[in-house]
DSSP file (Angstrom, degrees, kcal/mol; ACC not computed):
  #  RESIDUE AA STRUCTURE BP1 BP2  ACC     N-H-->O    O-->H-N    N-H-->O    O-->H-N    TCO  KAPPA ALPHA  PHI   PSI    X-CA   Y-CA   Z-CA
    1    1 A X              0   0    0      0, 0.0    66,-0.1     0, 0.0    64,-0.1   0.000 360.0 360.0 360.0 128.3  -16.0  -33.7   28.0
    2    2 A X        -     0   0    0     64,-0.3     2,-0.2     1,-0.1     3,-0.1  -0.137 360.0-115.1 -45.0 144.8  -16.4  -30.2   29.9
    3    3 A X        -     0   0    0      1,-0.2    -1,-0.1    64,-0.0     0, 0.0  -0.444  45.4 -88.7 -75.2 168.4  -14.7  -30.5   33.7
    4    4 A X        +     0   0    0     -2,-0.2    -1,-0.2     1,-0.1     3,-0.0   0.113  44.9 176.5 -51.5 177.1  -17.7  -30.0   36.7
    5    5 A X        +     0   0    0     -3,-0.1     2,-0.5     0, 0.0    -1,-0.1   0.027  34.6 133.2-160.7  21.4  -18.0  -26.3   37.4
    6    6 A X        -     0   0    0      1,-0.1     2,-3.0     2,-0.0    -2,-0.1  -0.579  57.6-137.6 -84.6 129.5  -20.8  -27.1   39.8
    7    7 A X        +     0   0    0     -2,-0.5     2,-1.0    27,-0.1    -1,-0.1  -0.402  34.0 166.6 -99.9  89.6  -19.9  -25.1   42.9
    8    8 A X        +     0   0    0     -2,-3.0     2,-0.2     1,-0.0    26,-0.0  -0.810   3.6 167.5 -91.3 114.1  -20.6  -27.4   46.0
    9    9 A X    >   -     0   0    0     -2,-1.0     3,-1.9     1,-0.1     4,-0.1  -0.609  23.3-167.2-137.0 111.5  -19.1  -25.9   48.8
   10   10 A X  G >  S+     0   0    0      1,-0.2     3,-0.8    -2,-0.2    -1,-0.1   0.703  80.4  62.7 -36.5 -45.7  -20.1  -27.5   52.2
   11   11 A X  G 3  S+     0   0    0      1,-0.3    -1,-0.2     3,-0.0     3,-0.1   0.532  75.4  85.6 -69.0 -24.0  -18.5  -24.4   54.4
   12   12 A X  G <  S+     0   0    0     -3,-1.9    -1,-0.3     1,-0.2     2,-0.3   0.346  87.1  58.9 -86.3   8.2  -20.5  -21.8   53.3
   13   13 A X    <   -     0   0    0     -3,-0.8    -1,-0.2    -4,-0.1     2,-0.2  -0.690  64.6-155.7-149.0 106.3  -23.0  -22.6   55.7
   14   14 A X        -     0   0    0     -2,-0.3     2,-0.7     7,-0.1    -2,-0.1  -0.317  16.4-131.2 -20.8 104.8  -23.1  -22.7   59.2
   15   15 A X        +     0   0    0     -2,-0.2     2,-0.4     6,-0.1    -1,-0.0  -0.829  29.9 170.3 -95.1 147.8  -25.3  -24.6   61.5
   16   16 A X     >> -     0   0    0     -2,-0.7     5,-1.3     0, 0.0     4,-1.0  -0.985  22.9-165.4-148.6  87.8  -26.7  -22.5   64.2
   17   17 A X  T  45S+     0   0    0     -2,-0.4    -2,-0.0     3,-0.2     0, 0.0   0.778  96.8  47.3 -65.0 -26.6  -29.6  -24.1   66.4
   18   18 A X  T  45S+     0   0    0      1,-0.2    -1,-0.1     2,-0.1     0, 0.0   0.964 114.3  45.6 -86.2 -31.0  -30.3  -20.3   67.8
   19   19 A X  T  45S-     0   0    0      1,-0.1     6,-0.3     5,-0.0    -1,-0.2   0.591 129.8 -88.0 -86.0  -5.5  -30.3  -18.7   64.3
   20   20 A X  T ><5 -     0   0    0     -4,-1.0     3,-0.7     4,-0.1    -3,-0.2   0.059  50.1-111.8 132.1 -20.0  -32.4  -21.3   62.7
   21   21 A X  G > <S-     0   0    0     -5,-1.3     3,-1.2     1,-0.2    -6,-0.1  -0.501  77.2 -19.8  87.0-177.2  -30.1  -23.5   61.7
   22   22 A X  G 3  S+     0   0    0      1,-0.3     2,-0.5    -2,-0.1    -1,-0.2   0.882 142.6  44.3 -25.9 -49.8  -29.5  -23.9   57.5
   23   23 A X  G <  S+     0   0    0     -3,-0.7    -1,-0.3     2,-0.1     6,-0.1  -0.358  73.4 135.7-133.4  61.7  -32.6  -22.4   56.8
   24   24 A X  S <  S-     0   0    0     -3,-1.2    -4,-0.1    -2,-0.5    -5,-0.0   0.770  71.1-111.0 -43.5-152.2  -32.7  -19.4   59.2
   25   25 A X  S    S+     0   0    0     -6,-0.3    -2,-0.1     4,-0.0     3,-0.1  -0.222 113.4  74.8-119.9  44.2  -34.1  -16.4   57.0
   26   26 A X  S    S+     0   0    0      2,-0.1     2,-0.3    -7,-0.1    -3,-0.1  -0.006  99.4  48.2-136.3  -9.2  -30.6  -14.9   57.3
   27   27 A X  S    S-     0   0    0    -14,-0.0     2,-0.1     1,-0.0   -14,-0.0  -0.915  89.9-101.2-154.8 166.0  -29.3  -17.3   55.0
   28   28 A X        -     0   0    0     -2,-0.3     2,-0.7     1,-0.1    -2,-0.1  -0.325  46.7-100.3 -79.4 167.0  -30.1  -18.9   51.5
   29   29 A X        -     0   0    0      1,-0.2     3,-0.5    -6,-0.1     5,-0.2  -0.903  38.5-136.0 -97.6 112.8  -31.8  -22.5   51.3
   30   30 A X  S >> S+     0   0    0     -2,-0.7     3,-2.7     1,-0.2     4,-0.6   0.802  95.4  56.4 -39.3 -55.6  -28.6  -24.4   50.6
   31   31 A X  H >> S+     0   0    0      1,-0.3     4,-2.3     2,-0.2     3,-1.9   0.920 108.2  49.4 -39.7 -59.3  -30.2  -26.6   47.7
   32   32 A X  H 34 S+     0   0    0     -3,-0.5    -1,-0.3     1,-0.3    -2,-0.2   0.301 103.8  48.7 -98.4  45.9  -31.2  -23.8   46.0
   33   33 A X  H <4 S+     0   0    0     -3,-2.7    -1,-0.3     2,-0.1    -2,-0.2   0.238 104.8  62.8-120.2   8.9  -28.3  -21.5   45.6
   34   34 A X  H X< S+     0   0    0     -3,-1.9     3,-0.9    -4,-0.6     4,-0.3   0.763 119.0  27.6 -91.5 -60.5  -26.4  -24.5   44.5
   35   35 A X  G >< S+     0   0    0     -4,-2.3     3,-1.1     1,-0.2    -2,-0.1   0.686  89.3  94.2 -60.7 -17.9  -29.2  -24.5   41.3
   36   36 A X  G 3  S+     0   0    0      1,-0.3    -1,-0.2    -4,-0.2    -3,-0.1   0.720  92.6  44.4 -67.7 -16.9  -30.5  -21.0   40.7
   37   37 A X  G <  S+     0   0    0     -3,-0.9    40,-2.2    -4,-0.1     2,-0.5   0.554  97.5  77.6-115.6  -4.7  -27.9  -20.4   38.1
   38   38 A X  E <   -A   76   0A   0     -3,-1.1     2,-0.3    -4,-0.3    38,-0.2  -0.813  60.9-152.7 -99.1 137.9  -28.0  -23.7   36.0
   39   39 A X  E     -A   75   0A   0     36,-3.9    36,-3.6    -2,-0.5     2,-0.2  -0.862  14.6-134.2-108.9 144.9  -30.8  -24.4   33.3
   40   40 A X  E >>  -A   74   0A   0     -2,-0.3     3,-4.4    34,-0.3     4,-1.9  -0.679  38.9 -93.2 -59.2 129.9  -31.8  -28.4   32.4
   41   41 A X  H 3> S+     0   0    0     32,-0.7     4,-4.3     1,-0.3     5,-0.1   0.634 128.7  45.6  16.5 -83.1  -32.2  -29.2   28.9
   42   42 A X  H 34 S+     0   0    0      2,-0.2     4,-0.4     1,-0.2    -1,-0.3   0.407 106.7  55.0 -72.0   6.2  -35.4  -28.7   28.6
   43   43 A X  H <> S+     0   0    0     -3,-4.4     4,-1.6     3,-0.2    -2,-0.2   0.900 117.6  46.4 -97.4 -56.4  -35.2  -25.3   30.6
   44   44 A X  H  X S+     0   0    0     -4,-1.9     4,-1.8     2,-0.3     5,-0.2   0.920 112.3  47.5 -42.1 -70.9  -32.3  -24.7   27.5
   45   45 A X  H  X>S+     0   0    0     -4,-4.3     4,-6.6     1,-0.2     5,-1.6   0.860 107.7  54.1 -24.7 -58.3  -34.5  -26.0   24.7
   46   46 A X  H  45S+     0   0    0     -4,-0.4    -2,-0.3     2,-0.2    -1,-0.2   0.937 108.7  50.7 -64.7 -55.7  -37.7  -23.8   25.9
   47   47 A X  H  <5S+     0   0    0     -4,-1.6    -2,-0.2     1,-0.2    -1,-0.1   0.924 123.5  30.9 -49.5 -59.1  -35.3  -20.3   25.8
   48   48 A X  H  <5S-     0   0    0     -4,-1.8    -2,-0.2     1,-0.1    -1,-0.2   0.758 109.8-119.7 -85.3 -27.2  -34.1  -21.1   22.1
   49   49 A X  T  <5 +     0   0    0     -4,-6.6     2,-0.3     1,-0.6    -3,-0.2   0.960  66.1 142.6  75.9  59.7  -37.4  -23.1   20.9
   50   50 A X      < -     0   0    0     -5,-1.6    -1,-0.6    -8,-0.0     2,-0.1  -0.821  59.9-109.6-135.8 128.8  -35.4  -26.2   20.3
   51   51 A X    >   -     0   0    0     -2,-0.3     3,-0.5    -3,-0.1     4,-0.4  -0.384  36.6-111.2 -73.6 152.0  -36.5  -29.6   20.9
   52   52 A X  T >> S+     0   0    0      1,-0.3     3,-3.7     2,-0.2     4,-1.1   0.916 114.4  59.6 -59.9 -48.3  -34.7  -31.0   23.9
   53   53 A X  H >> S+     0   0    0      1,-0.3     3,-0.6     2,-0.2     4,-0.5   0.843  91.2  65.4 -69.8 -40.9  -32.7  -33.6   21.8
   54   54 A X  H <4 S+     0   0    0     -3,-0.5    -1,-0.3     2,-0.2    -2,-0.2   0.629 101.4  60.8 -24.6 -36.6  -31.2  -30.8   19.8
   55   55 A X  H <4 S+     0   0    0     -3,-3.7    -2,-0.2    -4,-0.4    -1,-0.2   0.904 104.6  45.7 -15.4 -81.4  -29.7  -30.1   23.5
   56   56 A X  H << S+     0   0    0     -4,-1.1     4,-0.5    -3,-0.6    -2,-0.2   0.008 103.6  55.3 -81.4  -8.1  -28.2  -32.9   23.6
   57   57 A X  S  < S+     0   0    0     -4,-0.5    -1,-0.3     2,-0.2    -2,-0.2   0.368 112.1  45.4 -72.3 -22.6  -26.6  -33.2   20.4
   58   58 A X  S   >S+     0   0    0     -5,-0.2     5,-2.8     2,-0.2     6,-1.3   0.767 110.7  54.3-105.7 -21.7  -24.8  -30.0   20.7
   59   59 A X  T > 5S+     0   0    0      4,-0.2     3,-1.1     3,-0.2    -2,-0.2   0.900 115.3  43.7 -78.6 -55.7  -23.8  -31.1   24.6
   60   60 A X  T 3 5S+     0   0    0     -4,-0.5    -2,-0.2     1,-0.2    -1,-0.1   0.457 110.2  56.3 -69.0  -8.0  -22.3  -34.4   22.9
   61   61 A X  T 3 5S-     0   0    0      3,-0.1    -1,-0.2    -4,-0.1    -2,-0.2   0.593 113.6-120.9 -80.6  -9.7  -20.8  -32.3   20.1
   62   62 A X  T < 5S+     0   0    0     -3,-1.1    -3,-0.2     2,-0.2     3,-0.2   0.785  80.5 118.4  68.4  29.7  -19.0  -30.4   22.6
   63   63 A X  S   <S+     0   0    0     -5,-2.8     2,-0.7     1,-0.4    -4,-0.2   0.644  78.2  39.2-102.9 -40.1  -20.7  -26.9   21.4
   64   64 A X  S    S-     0   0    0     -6,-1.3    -1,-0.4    -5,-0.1    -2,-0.2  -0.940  87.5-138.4-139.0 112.5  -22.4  -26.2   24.5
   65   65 A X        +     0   0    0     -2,-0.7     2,-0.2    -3,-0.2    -5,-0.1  -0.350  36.9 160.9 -62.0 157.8  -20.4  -27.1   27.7
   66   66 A X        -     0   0    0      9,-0.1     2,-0.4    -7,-0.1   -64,-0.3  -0.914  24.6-145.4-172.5 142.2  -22.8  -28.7   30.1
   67   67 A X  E     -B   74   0A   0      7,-2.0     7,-4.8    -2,-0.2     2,-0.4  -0.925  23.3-104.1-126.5 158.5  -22.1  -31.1   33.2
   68   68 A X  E     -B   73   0A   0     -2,-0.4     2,-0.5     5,-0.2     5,-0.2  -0.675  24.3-177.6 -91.8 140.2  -24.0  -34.0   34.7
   69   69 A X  E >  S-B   72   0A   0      3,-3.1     3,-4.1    -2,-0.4     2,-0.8  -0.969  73.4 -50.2-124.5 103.7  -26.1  -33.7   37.7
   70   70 A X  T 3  S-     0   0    0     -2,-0.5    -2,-0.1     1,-0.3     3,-0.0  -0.445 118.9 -27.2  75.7-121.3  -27.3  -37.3   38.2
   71   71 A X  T 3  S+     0   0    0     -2,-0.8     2,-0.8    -3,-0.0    -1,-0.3  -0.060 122.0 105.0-118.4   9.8  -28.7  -38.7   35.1
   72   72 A X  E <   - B   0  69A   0     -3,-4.1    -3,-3.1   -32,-0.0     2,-0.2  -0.831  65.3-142.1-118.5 123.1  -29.7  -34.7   34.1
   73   73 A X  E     - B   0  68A   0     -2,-0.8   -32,-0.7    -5,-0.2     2,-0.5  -0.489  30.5-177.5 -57.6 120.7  -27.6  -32.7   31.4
   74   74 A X  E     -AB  40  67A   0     -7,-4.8    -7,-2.0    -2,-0.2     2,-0.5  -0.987  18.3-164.0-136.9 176.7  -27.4  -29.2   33.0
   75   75 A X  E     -A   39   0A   0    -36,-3.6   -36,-3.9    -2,-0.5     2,-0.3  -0.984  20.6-130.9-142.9 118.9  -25.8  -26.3   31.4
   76   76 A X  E >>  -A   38   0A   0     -2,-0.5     3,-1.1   -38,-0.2     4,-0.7  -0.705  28.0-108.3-107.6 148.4  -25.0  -23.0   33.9
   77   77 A X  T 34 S+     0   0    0    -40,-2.2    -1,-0.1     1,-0.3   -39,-0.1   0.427 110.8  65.4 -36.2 -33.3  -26.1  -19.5   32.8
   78   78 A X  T 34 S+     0   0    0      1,-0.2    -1,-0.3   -41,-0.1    -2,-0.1   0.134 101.9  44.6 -74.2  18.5  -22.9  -18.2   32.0
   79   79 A X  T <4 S+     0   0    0     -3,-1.1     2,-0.5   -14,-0.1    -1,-0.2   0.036  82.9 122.7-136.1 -10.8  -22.1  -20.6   29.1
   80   80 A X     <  -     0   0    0     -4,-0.7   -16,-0.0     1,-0.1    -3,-0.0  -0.278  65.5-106.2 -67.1 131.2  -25.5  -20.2   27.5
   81   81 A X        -     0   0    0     -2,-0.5     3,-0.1     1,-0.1    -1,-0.1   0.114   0.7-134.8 -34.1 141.1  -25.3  -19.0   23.9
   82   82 A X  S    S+     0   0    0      1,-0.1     2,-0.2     3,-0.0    -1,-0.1   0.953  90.6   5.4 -78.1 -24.9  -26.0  -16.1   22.6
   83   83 A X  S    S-     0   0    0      2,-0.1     2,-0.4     0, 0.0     4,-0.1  -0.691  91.5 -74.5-129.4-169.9  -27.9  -17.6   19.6
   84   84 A X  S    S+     0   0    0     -2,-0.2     2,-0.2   -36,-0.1     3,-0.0  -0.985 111.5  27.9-134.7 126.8  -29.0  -21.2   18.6
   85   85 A X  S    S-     0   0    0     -2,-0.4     3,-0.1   -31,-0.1    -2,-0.1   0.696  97.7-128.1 -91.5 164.4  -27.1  -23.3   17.5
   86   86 A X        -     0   0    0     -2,-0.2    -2,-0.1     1,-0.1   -22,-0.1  -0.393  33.9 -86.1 -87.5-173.9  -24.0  -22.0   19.3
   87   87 A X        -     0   0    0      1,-0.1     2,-1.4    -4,-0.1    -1,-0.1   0.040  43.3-109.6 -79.1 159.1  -20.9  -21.4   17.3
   88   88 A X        -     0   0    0      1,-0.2    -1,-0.1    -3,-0.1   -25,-0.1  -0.661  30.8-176.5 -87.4  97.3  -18.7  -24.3   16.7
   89   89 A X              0   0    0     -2,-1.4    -1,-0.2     1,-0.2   -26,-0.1   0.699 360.0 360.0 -80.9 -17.0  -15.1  -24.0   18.7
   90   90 A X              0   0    0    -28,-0.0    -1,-0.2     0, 0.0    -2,-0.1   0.649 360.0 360.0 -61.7 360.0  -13.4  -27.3   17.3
């Protein structure tokens, strides 16, 4: 199994009642700068035109590192393949 790589850090944002608080327009909407760079499955599937379960075989082969967000495989941009299926490292 792949370690997290999901990059939670609380600090990076300041609350500020005068500047708007989180979501000021000075500053990113925390939620989504944690997500903009990780694709879902199906987000994966849909580039290569691959059924989702194909995913998820290759995430359980260990072929395409991927971490779990909840109950959702997601897999961040910098590990997507260049082609489908990716190459086999074992």
């Amino acid at each position: 199994m792949v370690a997290s790589r999901l990059p939670i850090n609380y600090d990076s944002h300041e609350i500020n009642p005068v500047e708007g608080g989180w979501l000021s327009t000075r500053q990113k909407d925390p939620v989504h700068s944690l997500v903009e760079d990780w694709y879902t499955t199906a987000e994966v599937a849909g580039t290569y035109g691959v059924e989702p379960a194909a995913v998820l075989r290759m995430i359980r082969r260990g072929r395409l590192p991927a971490s779990k967000l909840g109950w959702v495989w997601v897999v961040h941009k910098d590990d997507m393949p260049s082609r489908w299926p990716p190459p086999n490292n074992a």
